[in-house]
C-alpha positions as CSV (number, residue, x, y, z in Angstrom):
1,X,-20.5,-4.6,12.9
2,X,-24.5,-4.7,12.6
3,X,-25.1,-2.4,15.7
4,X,-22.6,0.1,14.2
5,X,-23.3,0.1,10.6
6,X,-27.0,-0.5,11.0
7,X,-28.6,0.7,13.9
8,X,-25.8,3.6,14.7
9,X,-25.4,4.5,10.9
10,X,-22.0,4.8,10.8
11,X,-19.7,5.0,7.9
12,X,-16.3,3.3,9.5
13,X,-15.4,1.1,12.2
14,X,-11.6,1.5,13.3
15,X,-9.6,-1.2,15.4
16,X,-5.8,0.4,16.4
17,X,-3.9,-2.6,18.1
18,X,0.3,-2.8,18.7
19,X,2.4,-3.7,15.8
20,X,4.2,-6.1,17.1
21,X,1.2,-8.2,18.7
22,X,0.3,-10.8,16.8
23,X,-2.6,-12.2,18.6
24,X,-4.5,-8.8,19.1
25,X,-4.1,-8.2,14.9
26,X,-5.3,-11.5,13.8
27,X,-9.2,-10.8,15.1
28,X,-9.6,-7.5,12.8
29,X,-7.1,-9.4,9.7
30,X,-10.1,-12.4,10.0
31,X,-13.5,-10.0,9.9
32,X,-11.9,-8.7,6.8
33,X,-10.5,-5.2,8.3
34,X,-8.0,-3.6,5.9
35,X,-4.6,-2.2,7.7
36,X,-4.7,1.5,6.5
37,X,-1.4,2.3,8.2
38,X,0.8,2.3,11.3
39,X,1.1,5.4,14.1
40,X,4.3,5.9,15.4
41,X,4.9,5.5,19.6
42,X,1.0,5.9,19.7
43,X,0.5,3.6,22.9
44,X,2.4,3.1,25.8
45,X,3.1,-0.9,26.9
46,X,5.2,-2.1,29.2
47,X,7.5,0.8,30.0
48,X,7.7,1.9,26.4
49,X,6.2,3.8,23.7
50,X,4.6,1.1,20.9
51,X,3.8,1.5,17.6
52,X,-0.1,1.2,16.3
53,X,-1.2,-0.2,13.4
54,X,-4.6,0.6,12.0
55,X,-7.5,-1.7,10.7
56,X,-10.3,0.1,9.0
57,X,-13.5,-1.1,7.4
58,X,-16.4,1.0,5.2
59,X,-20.3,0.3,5.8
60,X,-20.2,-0.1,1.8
61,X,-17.4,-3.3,2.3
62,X,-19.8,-4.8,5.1
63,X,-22.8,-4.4,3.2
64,X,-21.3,-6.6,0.5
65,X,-19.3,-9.0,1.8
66,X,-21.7,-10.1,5.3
């Protein structure tokens, strides 16, 4: 998050992982990422479509809580 927010000067960082896995939400949950939403069949795993769910987080959230 400090290479993107500081030396890239970017506003957002966005992490998109399945809905249904677990393990692959849990990193952005724990940096303090805040789910904005869920895309519908947006990926396809495993011989399917799969549902996204999206983690965002602002420069301004980073800038006060790290």
């Amino acid at each position: 998050m400090r290479h993107v927010f500081g030396d890239r000067e970017r506003t957002r960082i966005e992490i998109r992982c399945a809905a249904g896995d677990l393990r692959s939400r849990a990193p952005p949950e724990r940096l303090g990422f805040r789910l904005q939403g869920t895309v519908g069949e947006a990926g396809w795993l495993y011989d399917r479509f799969v549902d996204h769910v999206a983690y965002g987080r602002f420069r301004t959230e980073w800038g006060a809580r790290d």
